[in-house]
C-alpha positions as CSV (number, residue, x, y, z in Angstrom):
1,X,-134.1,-12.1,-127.8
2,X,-137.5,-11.0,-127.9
3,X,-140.5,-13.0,-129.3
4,X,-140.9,-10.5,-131.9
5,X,-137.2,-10.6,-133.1
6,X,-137.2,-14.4,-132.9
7,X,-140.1,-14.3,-135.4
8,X,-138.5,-11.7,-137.5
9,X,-135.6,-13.7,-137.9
10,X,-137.5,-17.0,-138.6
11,X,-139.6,-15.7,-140.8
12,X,-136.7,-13.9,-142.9
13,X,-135.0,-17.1,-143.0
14,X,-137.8,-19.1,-144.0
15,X,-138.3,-16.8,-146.7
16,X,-134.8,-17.4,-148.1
17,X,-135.0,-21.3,-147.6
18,X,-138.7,-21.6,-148.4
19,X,-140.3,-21.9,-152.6
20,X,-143.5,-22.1,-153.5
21,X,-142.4,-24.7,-155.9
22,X,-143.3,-28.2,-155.9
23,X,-140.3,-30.9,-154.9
24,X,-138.1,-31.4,-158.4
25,X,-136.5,-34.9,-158.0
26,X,-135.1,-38.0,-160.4
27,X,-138.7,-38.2,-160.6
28,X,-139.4,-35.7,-162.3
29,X,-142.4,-34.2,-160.8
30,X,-143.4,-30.5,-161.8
31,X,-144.5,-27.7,-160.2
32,X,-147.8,-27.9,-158.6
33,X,-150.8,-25.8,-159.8
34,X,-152.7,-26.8,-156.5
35,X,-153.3,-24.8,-153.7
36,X,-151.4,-25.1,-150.3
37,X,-154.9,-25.1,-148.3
38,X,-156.4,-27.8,-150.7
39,X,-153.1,-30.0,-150.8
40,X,-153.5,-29.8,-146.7
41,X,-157.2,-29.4,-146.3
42,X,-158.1,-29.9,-142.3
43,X,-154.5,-30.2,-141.8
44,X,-153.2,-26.6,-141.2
45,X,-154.1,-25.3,-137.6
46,X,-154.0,-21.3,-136.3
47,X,-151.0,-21.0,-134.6
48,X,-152.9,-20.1,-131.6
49,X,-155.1,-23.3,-131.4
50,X,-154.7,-25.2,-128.2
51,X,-154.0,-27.9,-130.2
52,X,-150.1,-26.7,-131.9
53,X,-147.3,-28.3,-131.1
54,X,-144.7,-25.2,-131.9
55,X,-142.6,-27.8,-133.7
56,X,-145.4,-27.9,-136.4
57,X,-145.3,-23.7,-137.0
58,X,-144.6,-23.3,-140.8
59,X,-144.7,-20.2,-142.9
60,X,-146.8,-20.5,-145.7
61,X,-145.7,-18.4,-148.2
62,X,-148.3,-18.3,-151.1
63,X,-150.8,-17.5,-147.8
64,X,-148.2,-14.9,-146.6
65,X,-148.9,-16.2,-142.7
66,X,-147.9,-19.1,-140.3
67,X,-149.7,-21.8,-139.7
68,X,-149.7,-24.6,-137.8
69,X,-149.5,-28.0,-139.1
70,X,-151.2,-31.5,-137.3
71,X,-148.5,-33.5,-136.2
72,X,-144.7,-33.8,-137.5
73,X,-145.5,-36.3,-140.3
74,X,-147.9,-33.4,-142.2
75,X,-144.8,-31.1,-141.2
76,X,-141.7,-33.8,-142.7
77,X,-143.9,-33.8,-145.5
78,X,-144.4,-30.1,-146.4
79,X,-141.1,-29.0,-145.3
80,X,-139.8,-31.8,-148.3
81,X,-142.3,-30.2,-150.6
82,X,-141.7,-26.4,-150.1
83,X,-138.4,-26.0,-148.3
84,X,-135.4,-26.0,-150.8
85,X,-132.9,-26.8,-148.0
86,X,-134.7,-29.7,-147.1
87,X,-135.6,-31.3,-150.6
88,X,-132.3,-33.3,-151.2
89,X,-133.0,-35.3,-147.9
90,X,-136.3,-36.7,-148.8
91,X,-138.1,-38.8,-151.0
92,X,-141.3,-40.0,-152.5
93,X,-143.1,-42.4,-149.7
94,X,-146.4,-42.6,-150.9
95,X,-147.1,-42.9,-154.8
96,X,-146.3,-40.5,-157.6
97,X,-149.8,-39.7,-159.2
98,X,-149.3,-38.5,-163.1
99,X,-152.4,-35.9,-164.3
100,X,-152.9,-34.6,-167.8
101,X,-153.4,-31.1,-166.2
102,X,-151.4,-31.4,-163.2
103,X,-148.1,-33.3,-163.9
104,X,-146.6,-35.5,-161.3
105,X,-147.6,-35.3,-157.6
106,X,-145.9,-37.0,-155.0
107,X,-148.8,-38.0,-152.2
108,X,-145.9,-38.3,-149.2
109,X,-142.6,-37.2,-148.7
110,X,-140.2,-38.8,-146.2
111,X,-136.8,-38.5,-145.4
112,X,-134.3,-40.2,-146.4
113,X,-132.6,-40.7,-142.9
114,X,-135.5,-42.5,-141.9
115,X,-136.1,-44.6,-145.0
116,X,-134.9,-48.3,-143.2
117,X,-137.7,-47.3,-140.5
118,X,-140.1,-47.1,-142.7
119,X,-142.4,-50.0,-143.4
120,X,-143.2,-50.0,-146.5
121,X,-140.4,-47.5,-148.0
122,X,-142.5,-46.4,-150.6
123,X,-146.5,-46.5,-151.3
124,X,-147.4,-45.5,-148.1
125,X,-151.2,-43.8,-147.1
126,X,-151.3,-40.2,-148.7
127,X,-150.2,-37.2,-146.5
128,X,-152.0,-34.9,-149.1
129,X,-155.5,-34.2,-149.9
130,X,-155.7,-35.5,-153.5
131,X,-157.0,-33.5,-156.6
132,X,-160.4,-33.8,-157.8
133,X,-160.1,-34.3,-161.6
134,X,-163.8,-34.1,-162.3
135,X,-164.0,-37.5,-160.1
136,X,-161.3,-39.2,-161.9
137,X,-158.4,-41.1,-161.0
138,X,-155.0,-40.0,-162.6
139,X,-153.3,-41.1,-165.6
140,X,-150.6,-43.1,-163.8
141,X,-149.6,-44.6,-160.6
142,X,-146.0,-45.3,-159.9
143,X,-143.5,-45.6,-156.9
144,X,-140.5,-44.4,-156.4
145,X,-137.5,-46.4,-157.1
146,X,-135.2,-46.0,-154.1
């Protein structure tokens, strides 16, 4: 197959298993209002920097172009966010932030196959650039039950 073709079909596919929704869980967490590029500010590469793995080429779909992302943690973690195949085999890692404004926000997602490997299982360092909210923290800062 051609590159071309090879892209055509990846990014129809991605396109049928992608949503610009945020990750619905036990937890509860709504849709986010926040951008893609602020969520993963200095974490989303051209395609054509020297510096992409092409294991870390995602479509973003609200930006209508590929990008690619740092390493395969930032990738685990937006693929469990946006990719509705992928959402039942992940959880909340990091901490689930509660805003007024914004609902619930999970700052990591992992996957659930690697949960005994992860130290700590939950409450882990933020993948995500957090909200602003006018230099506030948020409401409520919970974990995950797992």
């Amino acid at each position: 197959l051609s590159s071309m073709s090879t892209m055509t079909t990846l990014s129809f596919l991605l396109s049928v298993f992608t949503s610009s929704s945020s990750f619905p869980s036990s937890s509860s967490l709504s849709h986010s209002p926040i951008s893609v590029s602020q969520l993963y500010a200095g974490k989303m590469l051209l395609t054509s920097d020297s510096a992409c793995d092409s294991e870390n080429i995602v479509l973003i779909q609200k930006l209508g172009t590929w990008r690619c992302l740092v390493n395969l943690e930032v990738t685990r973690d937006y693929n469990c966010r946006y990719n509705v195949a992928e959402r039942p085999s992940c959880y909340c890692c990091g901490e689930l932030h509660t805003y007024i404004e914004l609902g619930t926000l999970c700052t990591k997602f992992c996957k659930r196959e690697d949960m005994k490997n992860q130290q700590p299982r939950v409450g882990q360092q933020p993948i995500i650039e957090l909200p602003f909210n006018w230099g506030e923290g948020p409401d409520r800062v919970e974990l995950e039950e797992v």
